[in-house]
Short mmCIF file of the C-alpha atoms (twelve columns), coordinates in Angstrom:
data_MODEL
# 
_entry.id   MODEL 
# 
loop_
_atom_site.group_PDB 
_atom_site.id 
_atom_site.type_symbol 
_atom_site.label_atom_id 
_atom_site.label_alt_id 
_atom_site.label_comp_id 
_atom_site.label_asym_id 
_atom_site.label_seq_id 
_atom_site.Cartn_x 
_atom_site.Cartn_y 
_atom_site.Cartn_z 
_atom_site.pdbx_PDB_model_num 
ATOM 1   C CA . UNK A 1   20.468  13.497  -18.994 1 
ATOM 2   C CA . UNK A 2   20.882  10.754  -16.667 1 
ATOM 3   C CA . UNK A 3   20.755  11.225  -12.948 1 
ATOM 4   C CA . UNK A 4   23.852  11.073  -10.499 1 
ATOM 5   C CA . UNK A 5   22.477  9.613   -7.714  1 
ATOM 6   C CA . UNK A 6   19.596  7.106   -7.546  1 
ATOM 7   C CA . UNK A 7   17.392  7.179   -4.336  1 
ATOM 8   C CA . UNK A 8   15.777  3.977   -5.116  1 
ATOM 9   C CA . UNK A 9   16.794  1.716   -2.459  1 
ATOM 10  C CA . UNK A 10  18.978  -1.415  -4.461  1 
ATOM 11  C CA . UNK A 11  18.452  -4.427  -2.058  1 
ATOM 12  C CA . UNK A 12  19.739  -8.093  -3.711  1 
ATOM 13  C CA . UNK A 13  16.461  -10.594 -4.370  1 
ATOM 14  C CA . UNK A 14  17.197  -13.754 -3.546  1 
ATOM 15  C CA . UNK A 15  14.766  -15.638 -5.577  1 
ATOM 16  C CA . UNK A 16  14.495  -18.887 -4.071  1 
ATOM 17  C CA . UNK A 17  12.842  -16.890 -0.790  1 
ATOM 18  C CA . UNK A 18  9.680   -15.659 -0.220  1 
ATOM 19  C CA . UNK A 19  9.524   -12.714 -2.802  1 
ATOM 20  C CA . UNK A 20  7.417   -10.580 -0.029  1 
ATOM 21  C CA . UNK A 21  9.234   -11.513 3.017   1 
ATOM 22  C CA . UNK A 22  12.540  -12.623 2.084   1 
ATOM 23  C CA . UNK A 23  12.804  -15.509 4.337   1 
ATOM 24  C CA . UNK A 24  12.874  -19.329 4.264   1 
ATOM 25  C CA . UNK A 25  10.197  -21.423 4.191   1 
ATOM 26  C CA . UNK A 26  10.165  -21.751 8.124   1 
ATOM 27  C CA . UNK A 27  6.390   -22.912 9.025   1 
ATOM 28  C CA . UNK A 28  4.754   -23.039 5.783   1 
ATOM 29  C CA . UNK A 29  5.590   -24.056 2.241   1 
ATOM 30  C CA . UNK A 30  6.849   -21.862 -0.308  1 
ATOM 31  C CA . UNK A 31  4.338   -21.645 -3.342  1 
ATOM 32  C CA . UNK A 32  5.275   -21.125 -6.977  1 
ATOM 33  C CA . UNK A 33  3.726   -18.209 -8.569  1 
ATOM 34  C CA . UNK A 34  1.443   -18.633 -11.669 1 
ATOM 35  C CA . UNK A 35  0.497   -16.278 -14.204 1 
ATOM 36  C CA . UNK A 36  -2.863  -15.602 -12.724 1 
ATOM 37  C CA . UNK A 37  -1.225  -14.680 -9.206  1 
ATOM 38  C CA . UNK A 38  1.757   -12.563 -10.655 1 
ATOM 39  C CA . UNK A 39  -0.721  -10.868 -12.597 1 
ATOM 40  C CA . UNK A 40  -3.142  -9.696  -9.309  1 
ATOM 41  C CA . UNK A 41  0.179   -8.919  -7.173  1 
ATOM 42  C CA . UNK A 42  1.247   -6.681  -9.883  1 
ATOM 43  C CA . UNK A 43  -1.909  -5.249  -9.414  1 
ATOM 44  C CA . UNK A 44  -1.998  -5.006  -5.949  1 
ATOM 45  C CA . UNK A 45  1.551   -3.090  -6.364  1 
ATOM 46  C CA . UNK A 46  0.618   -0.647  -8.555  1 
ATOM 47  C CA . UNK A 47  -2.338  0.195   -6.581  1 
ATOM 48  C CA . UNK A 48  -0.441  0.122   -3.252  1 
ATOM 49  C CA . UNK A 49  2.359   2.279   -5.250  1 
ATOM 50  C CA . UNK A 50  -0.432  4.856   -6.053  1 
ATOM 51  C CA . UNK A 51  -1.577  4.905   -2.647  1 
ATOM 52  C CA . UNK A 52  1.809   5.661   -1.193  1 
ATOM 53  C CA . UNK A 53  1.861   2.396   1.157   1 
ATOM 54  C CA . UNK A 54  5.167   3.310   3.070   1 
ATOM 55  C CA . UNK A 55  4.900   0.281   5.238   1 
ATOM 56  C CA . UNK A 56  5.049   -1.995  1.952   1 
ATOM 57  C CA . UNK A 57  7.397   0.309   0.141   1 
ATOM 58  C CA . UNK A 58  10.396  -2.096  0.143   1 
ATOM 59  C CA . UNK A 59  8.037   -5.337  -0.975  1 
ATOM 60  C CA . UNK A 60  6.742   -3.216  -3.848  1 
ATOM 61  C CA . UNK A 61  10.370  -2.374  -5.368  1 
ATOM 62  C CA . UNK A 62  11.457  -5.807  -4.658  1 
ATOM 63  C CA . UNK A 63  8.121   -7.457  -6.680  1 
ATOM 64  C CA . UNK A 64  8.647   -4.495  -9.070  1 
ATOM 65  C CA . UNK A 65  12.198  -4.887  -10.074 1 
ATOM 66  C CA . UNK A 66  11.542  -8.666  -10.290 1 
ATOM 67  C CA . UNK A 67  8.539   -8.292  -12.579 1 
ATOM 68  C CA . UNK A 68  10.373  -5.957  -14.755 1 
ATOM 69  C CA . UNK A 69  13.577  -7.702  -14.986 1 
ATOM 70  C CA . UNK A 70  14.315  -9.089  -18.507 1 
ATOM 71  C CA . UNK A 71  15.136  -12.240 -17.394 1 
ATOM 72  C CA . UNK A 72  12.237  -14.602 -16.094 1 
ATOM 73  C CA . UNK A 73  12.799  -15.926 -12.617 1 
ATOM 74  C CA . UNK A 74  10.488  -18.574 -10.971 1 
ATOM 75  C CA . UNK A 75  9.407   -16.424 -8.237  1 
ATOM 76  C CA . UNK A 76  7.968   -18.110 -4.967  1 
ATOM 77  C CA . UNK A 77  5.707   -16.585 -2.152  1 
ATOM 78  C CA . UNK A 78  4.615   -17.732 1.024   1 
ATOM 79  C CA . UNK A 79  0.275   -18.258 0.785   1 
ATOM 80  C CA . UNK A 80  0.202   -16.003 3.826   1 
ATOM 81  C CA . UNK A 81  2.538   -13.349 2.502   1 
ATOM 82  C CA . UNK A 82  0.498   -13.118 -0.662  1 
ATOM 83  C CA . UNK A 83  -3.058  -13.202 0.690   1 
ATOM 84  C CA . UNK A 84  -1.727  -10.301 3.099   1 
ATOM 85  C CA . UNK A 85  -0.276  -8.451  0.070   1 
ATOM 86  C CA . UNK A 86  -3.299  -8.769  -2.256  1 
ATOM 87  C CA . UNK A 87  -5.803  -8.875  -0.319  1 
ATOM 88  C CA . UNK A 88  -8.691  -6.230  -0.876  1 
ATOM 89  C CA . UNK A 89  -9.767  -5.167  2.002   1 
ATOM 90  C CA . UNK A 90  -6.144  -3.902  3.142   1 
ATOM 91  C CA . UNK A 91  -6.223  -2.206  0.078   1 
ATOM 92  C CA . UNK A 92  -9.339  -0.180  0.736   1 
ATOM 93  C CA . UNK A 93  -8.194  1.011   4.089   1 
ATOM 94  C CA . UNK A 94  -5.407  2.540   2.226   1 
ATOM 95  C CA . UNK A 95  -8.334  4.410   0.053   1 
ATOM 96  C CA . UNK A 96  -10.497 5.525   3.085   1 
ATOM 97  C CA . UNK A 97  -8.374  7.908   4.607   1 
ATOM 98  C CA . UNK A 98  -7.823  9.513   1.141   1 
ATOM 99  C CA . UNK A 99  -11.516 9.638   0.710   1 
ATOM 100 C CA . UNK A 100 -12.392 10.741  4.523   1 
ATOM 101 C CA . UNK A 101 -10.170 13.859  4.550   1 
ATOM 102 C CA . UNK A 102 -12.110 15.172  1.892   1 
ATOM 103 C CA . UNK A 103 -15.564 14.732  3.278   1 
ATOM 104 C CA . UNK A 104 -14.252 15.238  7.386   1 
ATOM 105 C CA . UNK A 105 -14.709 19.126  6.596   1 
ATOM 106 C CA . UNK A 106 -18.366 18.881  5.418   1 
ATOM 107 C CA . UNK A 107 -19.257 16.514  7.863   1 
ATOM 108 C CA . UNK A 108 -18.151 18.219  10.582  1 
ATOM 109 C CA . UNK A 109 -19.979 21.126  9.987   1 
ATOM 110 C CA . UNK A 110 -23.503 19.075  10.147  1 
ATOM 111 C CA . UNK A 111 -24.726 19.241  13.564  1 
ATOM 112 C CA . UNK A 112 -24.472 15.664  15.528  1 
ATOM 113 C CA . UNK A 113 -25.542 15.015  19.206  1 
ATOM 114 C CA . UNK A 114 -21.373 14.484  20.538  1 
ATOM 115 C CA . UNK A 115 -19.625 16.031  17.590  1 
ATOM 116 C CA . UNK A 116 -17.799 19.086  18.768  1 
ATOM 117 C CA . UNK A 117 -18.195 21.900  15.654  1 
ATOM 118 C CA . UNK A 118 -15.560 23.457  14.293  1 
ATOM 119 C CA . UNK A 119 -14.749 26.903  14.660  1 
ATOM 120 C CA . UNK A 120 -15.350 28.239  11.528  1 
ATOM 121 C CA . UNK A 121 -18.462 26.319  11.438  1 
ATOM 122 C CA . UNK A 122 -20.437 28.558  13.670  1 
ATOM 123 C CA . UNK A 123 -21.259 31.361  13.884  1 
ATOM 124 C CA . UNK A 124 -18.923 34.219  15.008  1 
ATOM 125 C CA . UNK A 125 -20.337 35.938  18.685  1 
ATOM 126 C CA . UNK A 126 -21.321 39.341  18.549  1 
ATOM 127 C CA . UNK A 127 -19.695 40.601  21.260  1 
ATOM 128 C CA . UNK A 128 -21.945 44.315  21.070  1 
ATOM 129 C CA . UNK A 129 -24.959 42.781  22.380  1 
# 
């Protein structure tokens, strides 16, 4: 059964822009993409997809509707634009939170010097004595 409605946002890519930013080459060149670096931003998406990286949500449609097309498009990038996309230590802020909301619980129940303790990490006052 095919859907009604699509919620996927359809924006026009102009491919002769910056595939990340969408706008002219204003201060800095506009590099052609080889296999290699198509390869690690499709990378990068999938990772950032996975990750649910709402403030790149609209650059990872874009890259993967271009990438998936059936026709092959030259696609160009600003270097900025790409090192900021792919670049691996943006991506594993986007995996700390994940992984410090899982351990924030434990560790907060370890006594530290300025750490406030939870509540349900002491114990409850026996209000009979």
């Amino acid at each position: 059964m095919d859907p009604v409605v699509t919620l996927k946002r359809s924006s026009p890519v102009d491919c002769s822009l910056c595939i990340f930013c969408q706008t002219p080459s204003v201060g800095g060149f506009l590099s052609k993409a080889s296999d290699h670096g198509l390869a690690t931003a499709k990378h990068a998406a999938s990772i950032r997809r996975k990750l649910r990286d709402s403030k790149n949500i609209v650059v990872i449609d874009r890259l993967e509707n271009v990438l998936n097309s059936d026709e092959k498009q030259s696609i160009v990038w600003h270097k900025m634009c790409y090192a900021h996309f792919t670049d691996k230590s943006k991506i594993e802020r986007l995996q700390k939170p994940q992984a410090v909301d899982s351990k924030q619980v434990g560790a907060s129940c370890s006594s530290s010097g300025n750490r406030h303790s939870l509540r349900k990490c002491v114990e409850p006052v026996n209000w009979n004595l």
